[in-house]
KOLVOVEX-768013 format. One line per field, with one value per residue: residue in three letters; z negated, x negated, y of N, C-alpha, C in turn. Coordinates in steps of 0.001 Angstrom, whole numbers, always signed. Each point is the difference from the previous one (the first is absolute). Layout:
type (Ala;...)
n_z (Z;...)
n_x (X;...)
n_y (Y;...)
ca_z (Z;...)
ca_x (X;...)
ca_y (Y;...)
c_z (Z;...)
c_x (X;...)
c_y (Y;...)
! end
This chain:
type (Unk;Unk;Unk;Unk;Unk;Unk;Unk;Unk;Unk;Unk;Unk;Unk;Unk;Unk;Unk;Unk;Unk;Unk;Unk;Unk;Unk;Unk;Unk;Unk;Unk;Unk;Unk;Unk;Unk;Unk;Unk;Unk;Unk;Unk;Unk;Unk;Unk;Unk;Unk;Unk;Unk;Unk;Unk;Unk;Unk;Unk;Unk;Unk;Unk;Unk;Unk;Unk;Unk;Unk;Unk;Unk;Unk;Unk;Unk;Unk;Unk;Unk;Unk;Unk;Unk;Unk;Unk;Unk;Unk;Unk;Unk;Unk;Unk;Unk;Unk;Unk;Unk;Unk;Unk;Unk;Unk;Unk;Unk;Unk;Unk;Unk;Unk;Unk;Unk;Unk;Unk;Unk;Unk;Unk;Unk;Unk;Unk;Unk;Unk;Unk;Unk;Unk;Unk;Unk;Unk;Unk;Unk;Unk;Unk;Unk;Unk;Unk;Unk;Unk;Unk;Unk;Unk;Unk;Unk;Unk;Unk;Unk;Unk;Unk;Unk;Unk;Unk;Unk;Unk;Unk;Unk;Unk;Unk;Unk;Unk;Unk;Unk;Unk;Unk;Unk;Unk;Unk;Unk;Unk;Unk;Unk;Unk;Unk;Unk;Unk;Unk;Unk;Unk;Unk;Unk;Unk;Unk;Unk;Unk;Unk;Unk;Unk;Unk;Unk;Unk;Unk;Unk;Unk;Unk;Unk;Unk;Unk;Unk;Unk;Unk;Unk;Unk;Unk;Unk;Unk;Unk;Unk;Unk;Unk;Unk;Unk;Unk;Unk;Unk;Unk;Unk;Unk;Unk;Unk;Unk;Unk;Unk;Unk;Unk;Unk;Unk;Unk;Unk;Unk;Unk;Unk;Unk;Unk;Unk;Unk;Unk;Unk;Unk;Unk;Unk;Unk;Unk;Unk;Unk;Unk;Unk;Unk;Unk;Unk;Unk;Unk;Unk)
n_z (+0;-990;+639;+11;-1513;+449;+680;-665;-744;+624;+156;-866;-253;+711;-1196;-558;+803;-186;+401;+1005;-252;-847;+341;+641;-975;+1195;+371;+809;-103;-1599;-445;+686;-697;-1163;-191;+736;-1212;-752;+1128;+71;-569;-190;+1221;-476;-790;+775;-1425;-405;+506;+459;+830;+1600;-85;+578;-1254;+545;+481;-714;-928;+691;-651;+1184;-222;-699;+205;-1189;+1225;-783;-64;-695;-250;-63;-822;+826;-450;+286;+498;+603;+338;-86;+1726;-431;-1343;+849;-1389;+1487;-854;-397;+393;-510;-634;+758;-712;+1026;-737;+815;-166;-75;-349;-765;+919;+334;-30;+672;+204;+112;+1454;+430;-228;+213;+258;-341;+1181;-606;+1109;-502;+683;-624;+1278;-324;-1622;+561;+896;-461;-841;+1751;+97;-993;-265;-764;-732;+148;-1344;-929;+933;-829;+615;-169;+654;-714;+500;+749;+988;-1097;+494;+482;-1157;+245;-887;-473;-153;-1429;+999;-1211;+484;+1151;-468;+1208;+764;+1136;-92;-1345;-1233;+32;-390;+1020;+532;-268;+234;+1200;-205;-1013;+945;+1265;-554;-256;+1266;+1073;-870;+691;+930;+37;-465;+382;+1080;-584;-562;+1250;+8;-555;+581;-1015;+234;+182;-1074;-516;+84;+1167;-1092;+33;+104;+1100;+340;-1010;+1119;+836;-309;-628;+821;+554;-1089;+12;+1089;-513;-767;+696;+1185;-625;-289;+1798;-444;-789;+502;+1144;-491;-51;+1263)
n_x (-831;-896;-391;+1556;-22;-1163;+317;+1060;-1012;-1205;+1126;+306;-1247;-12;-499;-1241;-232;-1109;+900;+611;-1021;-22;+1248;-423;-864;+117;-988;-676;-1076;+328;+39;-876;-985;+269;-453;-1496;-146;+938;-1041;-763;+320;+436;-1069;-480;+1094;-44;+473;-1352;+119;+752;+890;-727;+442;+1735;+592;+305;+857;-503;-1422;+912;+1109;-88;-167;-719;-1112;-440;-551;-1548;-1513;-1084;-1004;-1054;-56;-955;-1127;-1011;+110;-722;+1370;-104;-440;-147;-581;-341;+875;+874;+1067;-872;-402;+361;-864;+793;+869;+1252;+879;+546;+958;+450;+1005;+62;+824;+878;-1089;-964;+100;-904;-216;-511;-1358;-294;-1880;-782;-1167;-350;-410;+699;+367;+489;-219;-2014;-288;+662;-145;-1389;+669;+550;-1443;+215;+1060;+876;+390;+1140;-415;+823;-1136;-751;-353;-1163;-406;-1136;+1078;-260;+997;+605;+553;-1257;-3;+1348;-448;+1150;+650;+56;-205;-337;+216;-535;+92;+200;-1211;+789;+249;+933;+98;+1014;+1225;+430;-1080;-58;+947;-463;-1515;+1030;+538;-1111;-886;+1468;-167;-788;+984;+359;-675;+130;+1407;+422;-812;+805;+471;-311;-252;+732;-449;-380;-145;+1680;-57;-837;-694;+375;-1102;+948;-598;+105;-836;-18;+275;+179;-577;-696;+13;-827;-795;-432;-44;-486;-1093;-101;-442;-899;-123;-79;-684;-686;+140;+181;-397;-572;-244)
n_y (-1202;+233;-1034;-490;+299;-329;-1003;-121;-267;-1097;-963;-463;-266;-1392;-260;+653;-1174;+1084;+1284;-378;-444;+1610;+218;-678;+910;+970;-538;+901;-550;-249;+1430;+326;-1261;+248;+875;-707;-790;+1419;+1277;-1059;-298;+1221;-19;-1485;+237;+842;+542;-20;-1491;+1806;-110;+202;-424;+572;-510;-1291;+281;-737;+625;+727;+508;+31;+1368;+420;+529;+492;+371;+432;+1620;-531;+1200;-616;+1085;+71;-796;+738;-134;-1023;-701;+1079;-9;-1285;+732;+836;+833;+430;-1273;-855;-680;-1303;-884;-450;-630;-306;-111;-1219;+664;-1391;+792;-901;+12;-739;-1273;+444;-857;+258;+334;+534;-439;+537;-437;+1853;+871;+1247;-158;-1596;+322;+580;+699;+190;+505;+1004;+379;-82;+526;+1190;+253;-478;+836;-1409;+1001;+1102;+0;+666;+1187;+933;+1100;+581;+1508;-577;-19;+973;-653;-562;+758;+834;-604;+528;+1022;-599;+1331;+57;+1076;+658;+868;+113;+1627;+779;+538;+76;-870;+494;-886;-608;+816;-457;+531;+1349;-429;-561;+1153;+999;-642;-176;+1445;-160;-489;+1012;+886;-1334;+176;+1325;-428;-816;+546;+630;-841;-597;+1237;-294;-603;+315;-1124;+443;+393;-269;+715;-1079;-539;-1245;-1175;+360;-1172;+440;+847;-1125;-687;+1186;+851;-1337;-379;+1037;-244;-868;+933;+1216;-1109;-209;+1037;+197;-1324;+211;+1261;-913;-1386;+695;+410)
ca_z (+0;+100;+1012;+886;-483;+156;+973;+449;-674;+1147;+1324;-413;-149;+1086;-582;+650;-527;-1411;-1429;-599;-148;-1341;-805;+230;-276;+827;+940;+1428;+1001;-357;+300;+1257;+890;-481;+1455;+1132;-544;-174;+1253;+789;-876;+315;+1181;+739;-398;+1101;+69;+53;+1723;+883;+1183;+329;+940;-610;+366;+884;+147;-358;-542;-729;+240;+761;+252;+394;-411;+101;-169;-272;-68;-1067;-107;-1361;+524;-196;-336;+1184;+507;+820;+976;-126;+1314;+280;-1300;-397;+377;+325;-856;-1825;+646;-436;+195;-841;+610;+105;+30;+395;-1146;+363;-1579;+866;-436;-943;-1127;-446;+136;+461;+327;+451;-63;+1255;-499;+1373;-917;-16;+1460;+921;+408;-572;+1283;+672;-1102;+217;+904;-798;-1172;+80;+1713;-108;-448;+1189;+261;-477;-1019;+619;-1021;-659;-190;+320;+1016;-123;+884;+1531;+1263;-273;+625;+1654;-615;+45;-1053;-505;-1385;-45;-286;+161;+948;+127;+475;+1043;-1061;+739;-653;-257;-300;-112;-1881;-54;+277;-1472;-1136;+238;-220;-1326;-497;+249;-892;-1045;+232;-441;-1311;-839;+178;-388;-1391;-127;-21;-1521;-746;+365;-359;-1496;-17;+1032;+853;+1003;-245;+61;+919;-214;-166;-13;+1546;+899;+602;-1164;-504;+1137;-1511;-1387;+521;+263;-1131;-712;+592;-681;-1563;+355;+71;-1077;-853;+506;+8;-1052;+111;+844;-1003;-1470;+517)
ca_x (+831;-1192;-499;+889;+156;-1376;+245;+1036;-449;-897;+831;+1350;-252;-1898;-1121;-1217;-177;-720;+833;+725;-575;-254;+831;+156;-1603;-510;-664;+532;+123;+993;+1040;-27;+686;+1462;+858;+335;+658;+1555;+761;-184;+1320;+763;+256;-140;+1389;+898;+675;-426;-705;+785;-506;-129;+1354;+823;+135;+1156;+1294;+674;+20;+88;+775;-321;+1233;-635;-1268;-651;-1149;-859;-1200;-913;-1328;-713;-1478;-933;-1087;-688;-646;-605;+180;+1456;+1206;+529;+982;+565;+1239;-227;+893;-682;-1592;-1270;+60;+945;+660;+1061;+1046;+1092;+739;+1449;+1009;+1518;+837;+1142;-350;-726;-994;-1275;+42;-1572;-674;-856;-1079;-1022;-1002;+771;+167;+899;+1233;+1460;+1019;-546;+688;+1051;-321;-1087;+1150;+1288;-452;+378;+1256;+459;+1675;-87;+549;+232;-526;+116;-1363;-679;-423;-1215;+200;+591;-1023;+1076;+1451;-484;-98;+940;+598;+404;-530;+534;-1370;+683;+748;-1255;+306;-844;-809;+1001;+1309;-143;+844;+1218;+554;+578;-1149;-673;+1059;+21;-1631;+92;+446;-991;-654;+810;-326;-1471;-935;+167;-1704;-686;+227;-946;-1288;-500;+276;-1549;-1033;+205;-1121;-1674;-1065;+288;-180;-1515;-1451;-737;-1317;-135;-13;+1551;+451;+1086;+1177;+948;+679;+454;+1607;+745;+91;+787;+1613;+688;+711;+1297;+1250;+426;+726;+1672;+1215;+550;+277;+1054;+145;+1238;+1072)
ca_y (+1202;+657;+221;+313;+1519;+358;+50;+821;+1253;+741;+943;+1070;+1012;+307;+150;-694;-1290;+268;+266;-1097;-1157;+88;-417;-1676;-894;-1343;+1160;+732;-1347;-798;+427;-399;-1334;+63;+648;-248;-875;+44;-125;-1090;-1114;+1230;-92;-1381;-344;+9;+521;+1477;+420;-288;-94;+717;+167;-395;-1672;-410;+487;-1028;+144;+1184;+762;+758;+832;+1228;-187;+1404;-121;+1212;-714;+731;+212;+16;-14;-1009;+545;+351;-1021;-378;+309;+831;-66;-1145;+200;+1233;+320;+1659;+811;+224;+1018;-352;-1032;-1042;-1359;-203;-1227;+52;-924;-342;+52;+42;+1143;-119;-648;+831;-1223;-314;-1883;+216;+1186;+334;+1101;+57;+899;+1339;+1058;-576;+584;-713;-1173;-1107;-1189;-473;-951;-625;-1115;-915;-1116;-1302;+560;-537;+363;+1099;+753;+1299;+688;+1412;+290;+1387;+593;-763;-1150;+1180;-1077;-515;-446;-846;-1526;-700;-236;+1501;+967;+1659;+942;+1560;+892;+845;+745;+122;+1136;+1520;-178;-405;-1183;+598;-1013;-1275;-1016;+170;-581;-938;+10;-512;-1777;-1152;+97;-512;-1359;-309;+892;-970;-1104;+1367;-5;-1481;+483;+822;-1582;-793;+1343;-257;-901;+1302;-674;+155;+1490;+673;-641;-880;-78;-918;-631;-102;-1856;-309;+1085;-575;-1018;+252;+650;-1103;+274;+1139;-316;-1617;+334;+618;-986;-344;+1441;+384;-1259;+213;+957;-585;-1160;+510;+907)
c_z (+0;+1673;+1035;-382;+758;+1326;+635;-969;+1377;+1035;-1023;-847;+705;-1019;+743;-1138;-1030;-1055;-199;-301;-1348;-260;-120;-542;+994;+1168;+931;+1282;+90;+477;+1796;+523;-664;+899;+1182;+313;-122;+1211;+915;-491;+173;+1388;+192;-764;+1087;-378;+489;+1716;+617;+1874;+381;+1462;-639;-165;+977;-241;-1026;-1210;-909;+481;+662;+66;+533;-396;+88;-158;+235;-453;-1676;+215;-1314;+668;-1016;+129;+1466;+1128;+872;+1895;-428;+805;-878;-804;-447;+993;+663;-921;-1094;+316;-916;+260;-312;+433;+44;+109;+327;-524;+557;-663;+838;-782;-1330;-1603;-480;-134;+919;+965;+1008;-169;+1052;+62;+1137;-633;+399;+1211;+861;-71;-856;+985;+483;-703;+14;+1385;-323;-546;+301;+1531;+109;-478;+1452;-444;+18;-906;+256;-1899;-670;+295;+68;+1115;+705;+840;+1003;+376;-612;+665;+1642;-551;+94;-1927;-390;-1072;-234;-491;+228;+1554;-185;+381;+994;-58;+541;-938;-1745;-22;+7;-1314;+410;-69;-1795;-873;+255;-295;-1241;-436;-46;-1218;-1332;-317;-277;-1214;-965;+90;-834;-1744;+0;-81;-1505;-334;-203;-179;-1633;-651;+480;+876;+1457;+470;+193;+617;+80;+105;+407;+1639;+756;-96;-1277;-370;+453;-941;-868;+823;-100;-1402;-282;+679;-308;-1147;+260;+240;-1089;-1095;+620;+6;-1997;-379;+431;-920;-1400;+276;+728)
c_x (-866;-370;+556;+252;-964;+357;+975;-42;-546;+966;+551;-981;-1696;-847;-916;-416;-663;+635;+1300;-525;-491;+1407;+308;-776;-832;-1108;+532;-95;+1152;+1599;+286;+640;+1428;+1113;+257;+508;+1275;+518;-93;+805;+1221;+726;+4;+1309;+613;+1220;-274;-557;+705;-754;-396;+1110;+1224;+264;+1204;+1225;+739;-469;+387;+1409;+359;+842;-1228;-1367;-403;-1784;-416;-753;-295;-1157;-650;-1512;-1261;-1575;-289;-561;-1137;+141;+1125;+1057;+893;+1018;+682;+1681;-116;+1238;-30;-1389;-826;-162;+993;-184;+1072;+692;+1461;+1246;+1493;+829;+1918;+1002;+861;-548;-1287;-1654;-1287;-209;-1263;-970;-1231;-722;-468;-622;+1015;+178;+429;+1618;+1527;+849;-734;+58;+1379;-10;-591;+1129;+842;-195;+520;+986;+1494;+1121;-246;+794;+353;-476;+543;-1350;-13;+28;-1488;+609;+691;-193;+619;+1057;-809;-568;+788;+912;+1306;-601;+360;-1215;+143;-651;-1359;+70;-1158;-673;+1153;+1540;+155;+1470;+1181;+572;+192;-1379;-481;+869;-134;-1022;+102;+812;-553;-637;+331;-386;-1098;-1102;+211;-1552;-631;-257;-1326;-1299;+125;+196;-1367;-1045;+137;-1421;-1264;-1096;+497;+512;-808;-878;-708;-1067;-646;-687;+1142;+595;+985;+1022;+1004;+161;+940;+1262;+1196;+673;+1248;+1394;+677;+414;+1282;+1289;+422;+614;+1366;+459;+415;+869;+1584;+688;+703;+928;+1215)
c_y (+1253;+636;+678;+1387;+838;+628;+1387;+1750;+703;+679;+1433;+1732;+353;+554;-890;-1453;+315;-37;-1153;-1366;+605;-72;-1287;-787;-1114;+689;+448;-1397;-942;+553;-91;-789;-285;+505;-504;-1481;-656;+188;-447;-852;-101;-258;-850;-256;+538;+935;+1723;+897;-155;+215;+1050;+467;-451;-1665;-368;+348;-1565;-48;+1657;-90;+1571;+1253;+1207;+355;+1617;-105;+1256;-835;+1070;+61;-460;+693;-362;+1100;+593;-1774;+160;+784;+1390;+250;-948;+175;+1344;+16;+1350;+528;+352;+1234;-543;-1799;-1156;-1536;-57;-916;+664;-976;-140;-301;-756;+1240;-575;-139;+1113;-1084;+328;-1121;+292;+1451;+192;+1073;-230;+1044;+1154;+536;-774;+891;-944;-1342;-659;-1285;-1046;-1190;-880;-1253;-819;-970;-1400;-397;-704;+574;+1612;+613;+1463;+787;+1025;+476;+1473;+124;-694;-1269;-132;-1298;-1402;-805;-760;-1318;-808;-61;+1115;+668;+1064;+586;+1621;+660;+953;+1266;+430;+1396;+1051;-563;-442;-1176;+825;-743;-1161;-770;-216;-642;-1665;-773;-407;-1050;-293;-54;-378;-1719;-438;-283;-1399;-443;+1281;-966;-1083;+603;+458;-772;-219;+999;+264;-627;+921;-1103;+584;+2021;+304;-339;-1222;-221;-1153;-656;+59;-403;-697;+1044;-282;-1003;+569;+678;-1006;-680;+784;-146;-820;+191;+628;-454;-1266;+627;-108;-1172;+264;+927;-379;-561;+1430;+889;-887)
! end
């Protein structure tokens, strides 16, 4: 239990292995592999790794899917083209996240470095995708509907014209809809490993997101279960 505490201390408040391995009486090495330990464990149960594309039309109950993406940014790197956002203006990693509408459930997550584009992700997710669900999305996913998917996506005003009420009244449904994945991201940012600056190797931030999405959906099946 200890360990697992250890563990979920590191996501929920990202101290450095130093100092939490003195509250643990245990070294900074130790605390390490503890960590990388629980979440490797973690992930080989299967409940915590979800896909990287939506699952089959037979395993979900299908009505509607709101997808958007989140930034985490990340240390300076190596290569910077590869990782810099032109919307953050600084370095990130991005994940892309698929929430169903009705139930509010998590059912794929999807990473890439920061200056991949929102709809190239998207493509990226759904290439192998044999039915078409019908979405909720942002403006970040112009180009949509020539896929062959439906969607409701707000209304772009043009630089000589602006929106008219009906458009702006209609912008703010969508957004009514949307602001359900907005919530989730704060759910899951509750947690500073994913707030704050990641310090950490890359190559394990795509775990722990993954991680962190499973807890979540485990929260919204309890959450369900007493309501």
């Amino acid at each position: 239990e200890d360990r697992l505490l250890l563990c979920i201390e590191y996501w929920r408040e990202y101290r450095t292995f130093f100092h939490l391995g003195m509250s643990y009486g245990v070294s900074e090495t130790s605390a390490i592999r503890i960590t990388r330990v629980i979440e490797d464990t973690l992930i080989r149960s299967g409940k915590f790794n979800l896909p990287k594309q939506l699952p089959n039309r037979d395993e979900v109950d299908w009505e509607v899917v709101v997808i958007d993406a989140t930034e985490i940014l990340v240390q300076r790197p190596k290569k910077q083209k590869k990782w810099y956002s032109g919307k953050k203006k600084r370095h990130t990693f991005k994940f892309q996240l698929s929430m169903h509408y009705t139930t509010g459930e998590i059912l794929s997550v999807c990473g890439s470095h920061g200056s991949m584009h929102d709809f190239k992700i998207f493509k990226k997710s759904m290439r192998k995708l044999k039915f078409k669900p019908f979405f909720i999305v942002d403006k970040g996913y112009l180009g949509i509907k020539k896929l062959g998917f439906g969607c409701l996506m707000p209304s772009k005003a043009k630089k000589t014209e602006k929106l008219d009420s009906e458009l702006k009244k209609l912008n703010r449904e969508i957004g009514r809809r949307r602001i359900q994945v907005e919530h989730v991201f704060g759910r899951m940012k509750c947690f500073k490993i994913l707030s704050c600056v990641y310090r950490n190797r890359r190559k394990r931030l795509n775990l722990r997101f993954n991680l962190l999405a499973g807890i979540y959906n485990l929260d919204w099946v309890k959450d369900k279960q007493l309501n």
